[in-house]
KEDONU-301321 format. One record per residue (C-alpha): x, y, z; residue in three letters. Coordinates in Angstrom, 1 decimal, m for minus. Example, Ala and Ser with C-alpha at 12.3 -4.5 7.8 and 13.67 -1.06 7.14 Angstrom:
BEGIN
+--------+--------+--------+------+
|     px |     py |     pz | code |
+--------+--------+--------+------+
|   12.3 |   m4.5 |    7.8 |  Ala |
|   13.7 |   m1.1 |    7.1 |  Ser |
+--------+--------+--------+------+
! end
This chain:
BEGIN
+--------+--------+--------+------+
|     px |     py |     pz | code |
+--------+--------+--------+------+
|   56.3 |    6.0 |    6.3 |  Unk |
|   58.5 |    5.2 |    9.3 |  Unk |
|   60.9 |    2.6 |    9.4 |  Unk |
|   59.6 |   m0.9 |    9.7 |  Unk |
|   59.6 |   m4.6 |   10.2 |  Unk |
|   58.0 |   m7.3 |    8.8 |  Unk |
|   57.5 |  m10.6 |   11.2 |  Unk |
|   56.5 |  m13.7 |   10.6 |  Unk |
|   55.8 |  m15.6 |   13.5 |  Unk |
|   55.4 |  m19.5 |   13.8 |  Unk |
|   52.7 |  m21.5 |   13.9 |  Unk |
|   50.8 |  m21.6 |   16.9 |  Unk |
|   51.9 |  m18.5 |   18.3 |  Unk |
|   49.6 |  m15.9 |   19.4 |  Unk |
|   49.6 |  m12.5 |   19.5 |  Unk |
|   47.3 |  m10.0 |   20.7 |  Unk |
|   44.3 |   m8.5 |   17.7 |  Unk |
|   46.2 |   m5.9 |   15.6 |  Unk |
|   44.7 |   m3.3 |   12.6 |  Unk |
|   46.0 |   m3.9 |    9.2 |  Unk |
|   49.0 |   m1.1 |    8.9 |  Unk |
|   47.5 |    0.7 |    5.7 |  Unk |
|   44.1 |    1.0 |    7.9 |  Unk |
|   45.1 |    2.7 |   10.7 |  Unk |
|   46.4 |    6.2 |   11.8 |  Unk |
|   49.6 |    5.2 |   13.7 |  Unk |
|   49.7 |    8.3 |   15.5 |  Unk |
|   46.2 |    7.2 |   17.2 |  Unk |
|   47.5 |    2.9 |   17.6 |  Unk |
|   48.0 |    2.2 |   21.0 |  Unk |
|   51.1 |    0.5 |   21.5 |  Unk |
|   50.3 |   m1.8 |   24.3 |  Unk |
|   53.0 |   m4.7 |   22.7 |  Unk |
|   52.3 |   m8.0 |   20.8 |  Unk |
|   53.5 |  m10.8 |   22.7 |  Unk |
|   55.6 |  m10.9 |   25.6 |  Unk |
|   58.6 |  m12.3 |   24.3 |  Unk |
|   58.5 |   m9.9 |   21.6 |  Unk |
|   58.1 |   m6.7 |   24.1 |  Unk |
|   60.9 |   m7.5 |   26.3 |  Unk |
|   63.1 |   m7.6 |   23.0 |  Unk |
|   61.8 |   m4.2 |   22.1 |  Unk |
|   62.4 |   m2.8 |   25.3 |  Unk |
|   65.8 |   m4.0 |   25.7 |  Unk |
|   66.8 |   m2.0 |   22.7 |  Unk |
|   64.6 |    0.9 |   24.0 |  Unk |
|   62.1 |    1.1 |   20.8 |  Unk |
|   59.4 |    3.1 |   20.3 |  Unk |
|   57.0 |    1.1 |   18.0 |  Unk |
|   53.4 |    0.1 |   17.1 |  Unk |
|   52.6 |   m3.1 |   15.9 |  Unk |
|   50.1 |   m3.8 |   13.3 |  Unk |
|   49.0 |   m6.4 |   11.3 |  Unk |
|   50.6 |   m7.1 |    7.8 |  Unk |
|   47.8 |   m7.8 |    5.7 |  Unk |
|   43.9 |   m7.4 |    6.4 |  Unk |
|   42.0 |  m10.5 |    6.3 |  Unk |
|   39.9 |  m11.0 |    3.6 |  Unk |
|   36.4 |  m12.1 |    5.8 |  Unk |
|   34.7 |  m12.0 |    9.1 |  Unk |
|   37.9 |  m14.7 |    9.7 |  Unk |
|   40.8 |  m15.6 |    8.2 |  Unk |
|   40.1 |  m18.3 |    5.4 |  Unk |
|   42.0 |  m21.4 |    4.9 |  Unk |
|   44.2 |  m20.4 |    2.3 |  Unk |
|   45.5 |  m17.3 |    4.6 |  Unk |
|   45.8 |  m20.1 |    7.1 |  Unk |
|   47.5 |  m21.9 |    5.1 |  Unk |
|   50.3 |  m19.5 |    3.8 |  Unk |
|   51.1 |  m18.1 |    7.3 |  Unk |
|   49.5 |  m14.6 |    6.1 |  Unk |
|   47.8 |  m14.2 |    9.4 |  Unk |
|   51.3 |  m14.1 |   11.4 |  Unk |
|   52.8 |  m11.8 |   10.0 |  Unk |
|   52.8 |   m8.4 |   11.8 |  Unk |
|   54.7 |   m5.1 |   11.0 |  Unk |
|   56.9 |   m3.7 |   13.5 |  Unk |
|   57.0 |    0.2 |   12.6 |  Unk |
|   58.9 |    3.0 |   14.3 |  Unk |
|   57.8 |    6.0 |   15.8 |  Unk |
|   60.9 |    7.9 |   15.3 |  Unk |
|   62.8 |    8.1 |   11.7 |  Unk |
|   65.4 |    5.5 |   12.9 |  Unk |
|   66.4 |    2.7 |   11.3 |  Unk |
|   66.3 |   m0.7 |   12.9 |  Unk |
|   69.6 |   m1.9 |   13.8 |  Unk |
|   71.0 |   m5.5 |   12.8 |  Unk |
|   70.8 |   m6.5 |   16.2 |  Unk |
|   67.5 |   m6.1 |   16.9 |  Unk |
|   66.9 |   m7.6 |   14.3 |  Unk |
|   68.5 |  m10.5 |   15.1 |  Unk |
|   67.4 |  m10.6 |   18.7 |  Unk |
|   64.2 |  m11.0 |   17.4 |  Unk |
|   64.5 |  m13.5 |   14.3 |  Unk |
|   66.0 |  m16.0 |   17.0 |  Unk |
|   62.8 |  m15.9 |   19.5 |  Unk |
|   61.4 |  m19.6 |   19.2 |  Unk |
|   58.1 |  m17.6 |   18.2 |  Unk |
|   59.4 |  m15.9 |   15.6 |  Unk |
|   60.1 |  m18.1 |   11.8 |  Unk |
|   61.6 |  m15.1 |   10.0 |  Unk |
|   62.0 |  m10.8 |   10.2 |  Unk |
|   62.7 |   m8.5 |    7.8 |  Unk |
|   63.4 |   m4.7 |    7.0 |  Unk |
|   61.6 |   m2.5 |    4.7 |  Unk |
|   63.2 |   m2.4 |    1.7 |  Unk |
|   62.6 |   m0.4 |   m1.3 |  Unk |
|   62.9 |   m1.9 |   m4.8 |  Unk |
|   62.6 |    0.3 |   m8.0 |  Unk |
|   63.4 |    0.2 |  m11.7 |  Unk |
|   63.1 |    2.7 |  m14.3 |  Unk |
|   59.7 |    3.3 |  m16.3 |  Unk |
|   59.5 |    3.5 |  m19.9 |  Unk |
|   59.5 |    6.9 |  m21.3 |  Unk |
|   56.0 |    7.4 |  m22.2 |  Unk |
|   55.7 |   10.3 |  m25.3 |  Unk |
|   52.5 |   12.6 |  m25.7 |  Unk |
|   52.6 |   11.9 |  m29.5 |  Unk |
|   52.3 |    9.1 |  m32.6 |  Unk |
|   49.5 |    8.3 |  m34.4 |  Unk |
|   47.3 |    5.1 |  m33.9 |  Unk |
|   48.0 |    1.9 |  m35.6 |  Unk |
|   46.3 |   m1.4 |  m35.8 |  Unk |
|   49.3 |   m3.7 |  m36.6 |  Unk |
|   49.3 |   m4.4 |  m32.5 |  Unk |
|   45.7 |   m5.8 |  m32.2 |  Unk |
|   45.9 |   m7.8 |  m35.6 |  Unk |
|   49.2 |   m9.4 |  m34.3 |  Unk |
|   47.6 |  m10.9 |  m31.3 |  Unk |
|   44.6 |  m11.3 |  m33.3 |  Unk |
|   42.0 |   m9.0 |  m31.8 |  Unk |
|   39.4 |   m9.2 |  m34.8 |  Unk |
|   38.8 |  m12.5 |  m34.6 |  Unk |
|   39.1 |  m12.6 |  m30.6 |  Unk |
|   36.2 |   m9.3 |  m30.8 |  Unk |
|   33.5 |  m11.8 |  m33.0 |  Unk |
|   33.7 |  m14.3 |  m30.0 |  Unk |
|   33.5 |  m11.7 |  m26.7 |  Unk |
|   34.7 |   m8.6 |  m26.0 |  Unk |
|   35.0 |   m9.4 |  m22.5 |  Unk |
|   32.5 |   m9.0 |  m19.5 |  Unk |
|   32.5 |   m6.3 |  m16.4 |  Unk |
|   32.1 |   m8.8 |  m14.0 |  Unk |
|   35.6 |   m9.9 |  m15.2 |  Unk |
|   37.9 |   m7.1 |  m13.4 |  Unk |
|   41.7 |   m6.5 |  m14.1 |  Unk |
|   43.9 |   m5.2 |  m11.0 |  Unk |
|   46.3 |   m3.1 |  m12.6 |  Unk |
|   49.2 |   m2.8 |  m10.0 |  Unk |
|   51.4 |    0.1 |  m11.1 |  Unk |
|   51.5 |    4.2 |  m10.5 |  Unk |
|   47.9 |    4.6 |  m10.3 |  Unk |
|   45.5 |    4.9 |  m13.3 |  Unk |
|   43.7 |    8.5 |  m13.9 |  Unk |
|   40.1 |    8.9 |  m14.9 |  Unk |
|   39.8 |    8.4 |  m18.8 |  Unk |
|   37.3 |    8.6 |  m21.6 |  Unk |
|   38.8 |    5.4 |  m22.6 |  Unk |
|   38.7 |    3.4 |  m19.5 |  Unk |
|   36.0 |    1.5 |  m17.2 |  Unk |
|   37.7 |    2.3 |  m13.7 |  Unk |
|   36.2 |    0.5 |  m10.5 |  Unk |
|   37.1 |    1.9 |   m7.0 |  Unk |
|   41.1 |    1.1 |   m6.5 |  Unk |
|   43.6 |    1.8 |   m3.9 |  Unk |
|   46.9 |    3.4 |   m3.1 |  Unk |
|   49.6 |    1.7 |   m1.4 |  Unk |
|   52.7 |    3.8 |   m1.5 |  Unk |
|   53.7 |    5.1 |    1.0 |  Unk |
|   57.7 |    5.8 |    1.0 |  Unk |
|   60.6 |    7.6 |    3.7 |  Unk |
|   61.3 |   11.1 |    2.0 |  Unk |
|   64.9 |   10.9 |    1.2 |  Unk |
|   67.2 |   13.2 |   m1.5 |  Unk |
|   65.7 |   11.7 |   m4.1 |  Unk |
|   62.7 |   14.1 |   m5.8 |  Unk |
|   59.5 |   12.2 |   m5.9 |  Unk |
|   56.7 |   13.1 |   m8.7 |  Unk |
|   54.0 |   14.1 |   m6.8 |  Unk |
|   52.2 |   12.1 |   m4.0 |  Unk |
|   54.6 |    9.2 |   m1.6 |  Unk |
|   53.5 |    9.3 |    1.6 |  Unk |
|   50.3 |    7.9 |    3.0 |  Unk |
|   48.9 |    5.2 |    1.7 |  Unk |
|   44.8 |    5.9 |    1.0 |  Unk |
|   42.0 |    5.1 |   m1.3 |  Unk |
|   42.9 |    7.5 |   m3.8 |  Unk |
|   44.6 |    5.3 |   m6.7 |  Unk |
|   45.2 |    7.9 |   m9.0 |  Unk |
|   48.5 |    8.5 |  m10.7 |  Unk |
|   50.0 |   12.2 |  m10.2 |  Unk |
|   51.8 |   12.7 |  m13.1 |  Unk |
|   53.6 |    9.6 |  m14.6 |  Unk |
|   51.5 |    8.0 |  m17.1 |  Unk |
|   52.7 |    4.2 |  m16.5 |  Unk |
|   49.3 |    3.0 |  m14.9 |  Unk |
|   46.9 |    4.8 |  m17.6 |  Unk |
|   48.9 |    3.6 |  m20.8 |  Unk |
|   48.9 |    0.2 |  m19.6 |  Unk |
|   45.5 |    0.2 |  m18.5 |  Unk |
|   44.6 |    1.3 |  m22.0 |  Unk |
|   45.9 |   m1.3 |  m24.1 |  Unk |
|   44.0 |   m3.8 |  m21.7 |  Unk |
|   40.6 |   m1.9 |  m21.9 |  Unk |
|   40.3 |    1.1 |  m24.1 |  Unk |
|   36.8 |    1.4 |  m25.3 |  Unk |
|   38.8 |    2.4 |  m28.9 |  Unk |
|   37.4 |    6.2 |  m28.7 |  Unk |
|   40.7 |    7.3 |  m30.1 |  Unk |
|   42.5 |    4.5 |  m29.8 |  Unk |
|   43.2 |    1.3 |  m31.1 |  Unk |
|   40.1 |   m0.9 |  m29.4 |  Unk |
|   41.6 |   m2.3 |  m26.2 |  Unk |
|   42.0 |   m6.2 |  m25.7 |  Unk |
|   39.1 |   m6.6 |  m23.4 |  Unk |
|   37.2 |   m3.8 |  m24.0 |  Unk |
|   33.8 |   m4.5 |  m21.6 |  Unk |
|   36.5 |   m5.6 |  m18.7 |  Unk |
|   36.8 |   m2.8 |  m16.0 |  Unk |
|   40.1 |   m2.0 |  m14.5 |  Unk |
|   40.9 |   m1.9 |  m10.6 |  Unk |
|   43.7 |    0.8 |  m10.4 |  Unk |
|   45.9 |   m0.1 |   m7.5 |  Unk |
|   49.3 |    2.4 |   m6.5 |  Unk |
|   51.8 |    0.3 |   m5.8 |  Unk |
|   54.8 |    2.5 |   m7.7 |  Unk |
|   55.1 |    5.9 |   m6.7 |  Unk |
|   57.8 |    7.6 |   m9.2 |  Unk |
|   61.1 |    9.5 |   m8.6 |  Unk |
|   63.6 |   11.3 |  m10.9 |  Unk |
|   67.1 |   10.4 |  m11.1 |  Unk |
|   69.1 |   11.4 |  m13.7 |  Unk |
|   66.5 |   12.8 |  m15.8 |  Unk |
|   64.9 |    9.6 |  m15.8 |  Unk |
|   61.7 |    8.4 |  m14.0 |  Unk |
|   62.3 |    5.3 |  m11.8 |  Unk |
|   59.2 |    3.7 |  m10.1 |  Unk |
|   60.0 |    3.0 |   m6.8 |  Unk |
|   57.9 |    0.7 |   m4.4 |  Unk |
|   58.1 |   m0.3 |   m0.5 |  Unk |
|   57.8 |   m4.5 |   m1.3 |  Unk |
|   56.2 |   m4.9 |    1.6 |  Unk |
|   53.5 |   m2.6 |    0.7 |  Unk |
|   53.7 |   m4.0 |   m3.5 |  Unk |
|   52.4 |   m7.3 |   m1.2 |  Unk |
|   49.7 |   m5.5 |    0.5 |  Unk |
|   48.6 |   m4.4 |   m2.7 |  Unk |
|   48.3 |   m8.0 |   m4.4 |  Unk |
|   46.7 |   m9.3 |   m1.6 |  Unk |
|   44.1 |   m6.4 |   m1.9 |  Unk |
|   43.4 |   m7.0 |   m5.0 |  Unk |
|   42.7 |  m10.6 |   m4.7 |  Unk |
|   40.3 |  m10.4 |   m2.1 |  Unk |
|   38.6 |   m6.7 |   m3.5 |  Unk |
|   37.8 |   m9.1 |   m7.1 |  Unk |
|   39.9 |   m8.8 |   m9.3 |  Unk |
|   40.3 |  m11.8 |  m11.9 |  Unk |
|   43.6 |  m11.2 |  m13.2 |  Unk |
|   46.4 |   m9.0 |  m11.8 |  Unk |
|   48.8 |   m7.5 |  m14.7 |  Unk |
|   52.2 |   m6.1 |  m13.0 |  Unk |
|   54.2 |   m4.4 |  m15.4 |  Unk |
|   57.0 |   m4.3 |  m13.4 |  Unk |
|   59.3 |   m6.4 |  m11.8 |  Unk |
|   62.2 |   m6.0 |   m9.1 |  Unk |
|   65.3 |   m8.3 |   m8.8 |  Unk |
|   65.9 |  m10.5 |   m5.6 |  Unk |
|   68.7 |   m9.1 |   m3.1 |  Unk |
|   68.8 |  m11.8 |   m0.7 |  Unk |
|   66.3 |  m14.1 |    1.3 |  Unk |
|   63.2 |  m15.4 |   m0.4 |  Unk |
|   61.4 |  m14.7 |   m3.6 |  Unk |
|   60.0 |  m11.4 |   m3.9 |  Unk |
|   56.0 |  m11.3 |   m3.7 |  Unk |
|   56.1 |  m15.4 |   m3.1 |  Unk |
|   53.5 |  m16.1 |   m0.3 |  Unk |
|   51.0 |  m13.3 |   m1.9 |  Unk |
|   51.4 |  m14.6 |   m4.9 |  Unk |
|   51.2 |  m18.2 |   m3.8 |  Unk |
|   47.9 |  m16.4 |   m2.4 |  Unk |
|   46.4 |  m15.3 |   m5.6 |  Unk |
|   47.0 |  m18.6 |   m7.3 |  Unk |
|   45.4 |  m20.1 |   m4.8 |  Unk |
|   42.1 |  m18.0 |   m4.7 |  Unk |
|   42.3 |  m18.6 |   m9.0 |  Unk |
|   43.6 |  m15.1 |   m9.4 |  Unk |
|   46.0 |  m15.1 |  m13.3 |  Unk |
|   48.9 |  m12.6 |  m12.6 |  Unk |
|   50.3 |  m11.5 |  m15.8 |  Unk |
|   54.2 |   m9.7 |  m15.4 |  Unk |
|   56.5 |   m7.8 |  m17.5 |  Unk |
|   59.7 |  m10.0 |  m18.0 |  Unk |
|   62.1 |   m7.3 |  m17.8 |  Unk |
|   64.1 |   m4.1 |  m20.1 |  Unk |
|   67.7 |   m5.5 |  m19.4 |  Unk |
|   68.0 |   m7.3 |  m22.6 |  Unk |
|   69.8 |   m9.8 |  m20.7 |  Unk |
|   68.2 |  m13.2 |  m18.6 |  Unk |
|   67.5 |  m12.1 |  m15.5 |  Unk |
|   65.1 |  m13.2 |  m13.4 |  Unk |
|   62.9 |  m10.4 |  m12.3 |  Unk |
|   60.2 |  m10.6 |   m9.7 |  Unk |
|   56.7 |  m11.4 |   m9.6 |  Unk |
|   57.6 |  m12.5 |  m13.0 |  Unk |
|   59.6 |  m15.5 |  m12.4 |  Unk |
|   57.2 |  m17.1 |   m9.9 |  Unk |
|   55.9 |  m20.6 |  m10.2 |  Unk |
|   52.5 |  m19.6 |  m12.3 |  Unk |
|   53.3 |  m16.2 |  m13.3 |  Unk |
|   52.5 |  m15.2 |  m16.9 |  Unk |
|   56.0 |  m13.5 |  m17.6 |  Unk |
|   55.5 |  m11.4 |  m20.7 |  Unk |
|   58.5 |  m10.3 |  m22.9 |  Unk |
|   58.1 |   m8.1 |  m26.3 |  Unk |
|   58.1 |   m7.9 |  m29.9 |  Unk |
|   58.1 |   m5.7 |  m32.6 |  Unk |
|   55.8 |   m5.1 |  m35.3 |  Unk |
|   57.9 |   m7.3 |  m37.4 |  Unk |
|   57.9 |  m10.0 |  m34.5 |  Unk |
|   61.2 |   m9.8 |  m33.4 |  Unk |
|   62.1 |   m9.6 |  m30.1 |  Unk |
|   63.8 |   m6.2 |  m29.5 |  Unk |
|   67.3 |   m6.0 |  m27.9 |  Unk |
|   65.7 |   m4.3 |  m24.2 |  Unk |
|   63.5 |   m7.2 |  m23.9 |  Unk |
|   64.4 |   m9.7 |  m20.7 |  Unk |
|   64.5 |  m13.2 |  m21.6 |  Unk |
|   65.4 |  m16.8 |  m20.6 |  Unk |
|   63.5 |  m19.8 |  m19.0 |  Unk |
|   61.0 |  m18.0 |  m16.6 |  Unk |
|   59.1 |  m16.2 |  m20.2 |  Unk |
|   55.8 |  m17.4 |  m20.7 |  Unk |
|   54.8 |  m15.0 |  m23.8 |  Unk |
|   55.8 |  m12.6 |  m25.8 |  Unk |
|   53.3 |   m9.6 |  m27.1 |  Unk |
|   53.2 |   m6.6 |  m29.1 |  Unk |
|   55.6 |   m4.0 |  m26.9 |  Unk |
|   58.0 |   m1.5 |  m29.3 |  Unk |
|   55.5 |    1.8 |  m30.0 |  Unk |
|   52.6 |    1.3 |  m28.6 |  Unk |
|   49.5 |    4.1 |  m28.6 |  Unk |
|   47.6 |    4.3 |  m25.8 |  Unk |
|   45.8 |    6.3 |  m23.2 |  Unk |
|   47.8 |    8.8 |  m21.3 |  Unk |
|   47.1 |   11.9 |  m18.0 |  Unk |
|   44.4 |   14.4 |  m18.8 |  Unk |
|   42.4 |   12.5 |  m21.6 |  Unk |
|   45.9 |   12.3 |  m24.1 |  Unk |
|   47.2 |    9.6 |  m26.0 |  Unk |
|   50.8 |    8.6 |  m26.7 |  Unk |
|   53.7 |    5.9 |  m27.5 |  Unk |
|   55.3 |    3.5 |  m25.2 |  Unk |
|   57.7 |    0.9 |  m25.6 |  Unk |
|   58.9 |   m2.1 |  m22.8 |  Unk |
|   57.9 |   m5.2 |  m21.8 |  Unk |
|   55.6 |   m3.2 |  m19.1 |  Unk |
|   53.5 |   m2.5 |  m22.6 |  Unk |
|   53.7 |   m6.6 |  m23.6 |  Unk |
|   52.2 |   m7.8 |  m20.4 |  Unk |
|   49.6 |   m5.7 |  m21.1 |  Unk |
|   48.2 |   m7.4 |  m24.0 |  Unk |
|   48.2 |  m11.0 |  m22.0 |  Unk |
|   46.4 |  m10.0 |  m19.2 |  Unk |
|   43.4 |   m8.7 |  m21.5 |  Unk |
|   44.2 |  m11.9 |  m23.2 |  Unk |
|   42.9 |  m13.4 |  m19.8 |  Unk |
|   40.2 |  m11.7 |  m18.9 |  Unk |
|   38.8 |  m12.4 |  m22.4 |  Unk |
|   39.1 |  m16.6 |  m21.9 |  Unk |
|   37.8 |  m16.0 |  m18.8 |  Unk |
|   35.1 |  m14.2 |  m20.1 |  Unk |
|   34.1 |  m16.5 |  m22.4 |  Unk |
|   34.3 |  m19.5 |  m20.3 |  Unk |
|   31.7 |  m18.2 |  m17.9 |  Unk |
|   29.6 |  m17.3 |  m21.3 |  Unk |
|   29.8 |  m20.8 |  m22.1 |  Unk |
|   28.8 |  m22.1 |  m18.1 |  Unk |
|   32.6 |  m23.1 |  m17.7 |  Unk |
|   35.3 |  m22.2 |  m15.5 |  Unk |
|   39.0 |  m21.8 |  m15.8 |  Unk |
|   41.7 |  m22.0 |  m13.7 |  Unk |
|   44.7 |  m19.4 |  m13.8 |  Unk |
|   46.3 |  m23.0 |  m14.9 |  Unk |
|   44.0 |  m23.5 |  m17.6 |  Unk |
|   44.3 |  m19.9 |  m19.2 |  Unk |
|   47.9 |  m20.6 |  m19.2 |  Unk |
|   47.4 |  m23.8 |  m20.6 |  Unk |
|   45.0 |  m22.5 |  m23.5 |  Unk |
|   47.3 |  m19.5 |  m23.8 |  Unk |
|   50.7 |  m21.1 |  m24.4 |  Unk |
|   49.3 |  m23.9 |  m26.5 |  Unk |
|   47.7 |  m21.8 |  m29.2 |  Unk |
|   51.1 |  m19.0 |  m29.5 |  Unk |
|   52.3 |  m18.1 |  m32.6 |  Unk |
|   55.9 |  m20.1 |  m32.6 |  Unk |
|   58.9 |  m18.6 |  m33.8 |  Unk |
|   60.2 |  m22.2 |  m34.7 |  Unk |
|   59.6 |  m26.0 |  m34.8 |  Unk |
|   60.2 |  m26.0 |  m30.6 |  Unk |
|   57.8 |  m25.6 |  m28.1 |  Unk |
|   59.5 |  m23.4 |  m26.2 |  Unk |
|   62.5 |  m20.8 |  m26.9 |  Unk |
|   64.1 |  m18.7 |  m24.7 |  Unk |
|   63.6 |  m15.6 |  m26.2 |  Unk |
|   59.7 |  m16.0 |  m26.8 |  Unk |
|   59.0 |  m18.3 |  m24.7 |  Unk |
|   55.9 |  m20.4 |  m25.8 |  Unk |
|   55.1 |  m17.5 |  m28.8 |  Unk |
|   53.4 |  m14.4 |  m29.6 |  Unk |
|   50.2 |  m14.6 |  m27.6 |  Unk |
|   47.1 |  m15.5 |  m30.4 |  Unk |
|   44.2 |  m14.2 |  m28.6 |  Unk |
|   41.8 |  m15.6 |  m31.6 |  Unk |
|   43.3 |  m19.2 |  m31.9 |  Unk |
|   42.9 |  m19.1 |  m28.0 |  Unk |
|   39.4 |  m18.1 |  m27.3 |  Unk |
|   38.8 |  m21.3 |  m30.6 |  Unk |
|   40.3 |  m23.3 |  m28.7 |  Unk |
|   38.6 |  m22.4 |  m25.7 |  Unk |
|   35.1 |  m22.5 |  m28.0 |  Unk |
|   36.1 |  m26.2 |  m29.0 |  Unk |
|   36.9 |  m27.8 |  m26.0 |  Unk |
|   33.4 |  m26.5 |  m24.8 |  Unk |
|   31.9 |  m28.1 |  m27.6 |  Unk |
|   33.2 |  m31.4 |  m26.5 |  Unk |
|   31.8 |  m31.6 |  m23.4 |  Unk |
|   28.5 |  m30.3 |  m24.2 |  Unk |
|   28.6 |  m32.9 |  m26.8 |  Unk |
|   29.2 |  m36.1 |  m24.4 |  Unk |
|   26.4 |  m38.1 |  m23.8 |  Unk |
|   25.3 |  m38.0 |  m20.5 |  Unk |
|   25.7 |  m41.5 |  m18.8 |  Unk |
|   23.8 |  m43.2 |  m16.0 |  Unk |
|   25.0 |  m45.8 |  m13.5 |  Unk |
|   23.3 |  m49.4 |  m14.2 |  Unk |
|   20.4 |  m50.1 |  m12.0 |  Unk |
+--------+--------+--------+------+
! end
């Protein structure tokens, strides 16, 4: 990918029809400008762009809630040379009356948890959360689809996969990339990491081999959002944020019920990270589900520490919370996360550890509630999963909250009773009429 911009532009002022970025071969864009005021800025520094639109809408128009959060202003401004955009440029443009707010591409990575192709399976995870009881209730629906934002989830005997989509697309550097960066395409599949599939599997495994995934009749919706990179003889995932955005907002509108993002970046200046998309999902009643962080300090790592964001930290199989595991205010849950077995590249199985495992197991924890609800003519809200969620936990202590597990160890069973309870009540209300 070439160098780029992302601007927002204000309220009210127009701009010429663009392609989404991701859509388009730039080569073949025409780059006829955007907006006058724009163009003469561009030309005064003697650019060479395209301009394309940020995100694609989600209809025939844009609907309100795109409206609404100012996701139909914002256009990328990308180079056609390998140059970088210089600060005053930048500036030039971010003071136009037109324009709210610009930004460069920036690149955000952290390192993935070493994932080994060995271990044996054990149950002690599931019966934690309470998977057997959860499994007599539902075992989830395929209507109910999990987005699984990460490197890209391979075909599986394990896993129900739906049609996903790849969204890296990175500037070659010195770093060494593993396998595919560049060009951002409908092929979501992961080309040699692991992250994606061992994830996926603890959300959906059919239990083949395996420990029996959380919600095991849920499909997942790969979508690439990480592409991977060794440093050091570590793997770091490594994703444009701009394009991490695209792929939430894809994801929404493509289906899915609940996003799990087992990962998380740290903010370097301006806004929140993955705000306005997330804002978007919400919004559209979309539960995202995050891993808290591997620090072992309290952070605040990003989309985890969003308003409404499920941040998920980890525990052992004794229930402690191990010394990697992020922690402070912004933890929702905490879930199974030290040794995990799960599905792996080329039909394997294998160990994990990290908070990227934990969030895992609360994002199937979702798509089972929501499952059940619409087995039981109900709806809930990404509110009320959090709600049913964090009230039935498994508490350390006497507290509500503490700041290393948050509301508990997520209770999968106690949750979907509670959910089975509160249906109860209503269908047993009599039904009232107004006096004649």
């Amino acid at each position: 990918m070439k160098p780029h911009l992302t601007m927002s532009l204000r309220a009210g002022a127009r701009h010429r029809p663009l392609r989404p970025w991701h859509d388009v071969s730039l080569a073949a864009t025409d780059d006829h400008g955007l907006r006058p005021d724009v163009d003469a800025v561009i030309r005064r520094h003697r650019r060479a762009v395209w301009f394309t639109q940020e995100y694609e809408q989600a209809g025939e128009e844009w609907n309100p809630d795109e409206r609404h959060l100012g996701l139909d202003r914002i256009v990328r401004v990308v180079s056609q040379t390998d140059q970088p955009f210089g600060r005053d440029l930048i500036a030039e443009l971010a003071t136009l009356p037109s324009v709210n707010r610009v930004d460069a591409m920036s690149i955000a990575g952290a390192p993935l948890p070493p994932t080994t192709g060995h271990g044996r399976p054990s149950r002690w995870a599931g019966e934690m959360v309470g998977l057997p009881e959860a499994h007599l209730r539902t075992r989830g629906a395929p209507a109910v689809t999990v987005a699984v934002l990460d490197t890209g989830v391979n075909p599986h005997p394990e896993l129900a996969l739906s049609p996903g989509r790849d969204f890296v697309d990175i500037i070659p550097g010195s770093d060494t990339f593993v396998g595919d960066s560049l060009d951002a395409d409908r092929v979501a599949e992961d080309p040699g990491v692991g992250h994606g599939t061992h994830v996926s599997g603890i959300i959906a495994a059919r239990g083949l081999a395996m420990p029996v995934g959380v919600a095991p009749r849920c499909r997942i919706v790969p979508v690439r959002v990480l592409g991977a990179l060794e440093r050091d003889g570590r793997l770091i995932g490594a994703g444009v944020v701009d394009n991490i955005d695209s792929g939430i907002k894809w994801a929404v509108d493509n289906g899915a019920a609940v996003i799990n993002m087992s990962l998380g970046i740290r903010r370097t200046g301006g806004g929140p990270p993955h705000a306005r998309v997330i804002a978007y999902a919400r919004r559209r009643g979309v539960v995202v589900t995050a891993a808290s962080g591997n620090d072992g300090t309290d952070a605040l790592y990003y989309p985890g520490s969003l308003p409404g964001v499920l941040a998920v930290g980890a525990v052992d199989s004794d229930g402690s919370v191990p010394g990697f595991s992020t922690w402070g205010r912004q933890v929702s849950l905490v879930a199974p996360g030290v040794d995990i077995y799960s599905s792996l590249l080329d039909g394997t199985y294998g160990l994990a550890s990290g908070t990227s495992q934990a969030a895992p197991f609360v994002a199937g924890a979702a798509a089972l509630l929501l499952s059940r609800a619409a087995e039981r003519g109900t709806r809930l809200t990404p509110d009320g999963v959090t709600r049913v969620l964090t009230a039935t936990a498994n508490r350390p202590g006497t507290t509500w909250r503490d700041r290393h597990y948050g509301a508990g160890v997520v209770d999968v069973g106690d949750a979907l009773r509670l959910l089975d309870l509160e249906c109860d009540q209503i269908s047993d209300r009599p039904v009232t009429h107004p006096a004649a």
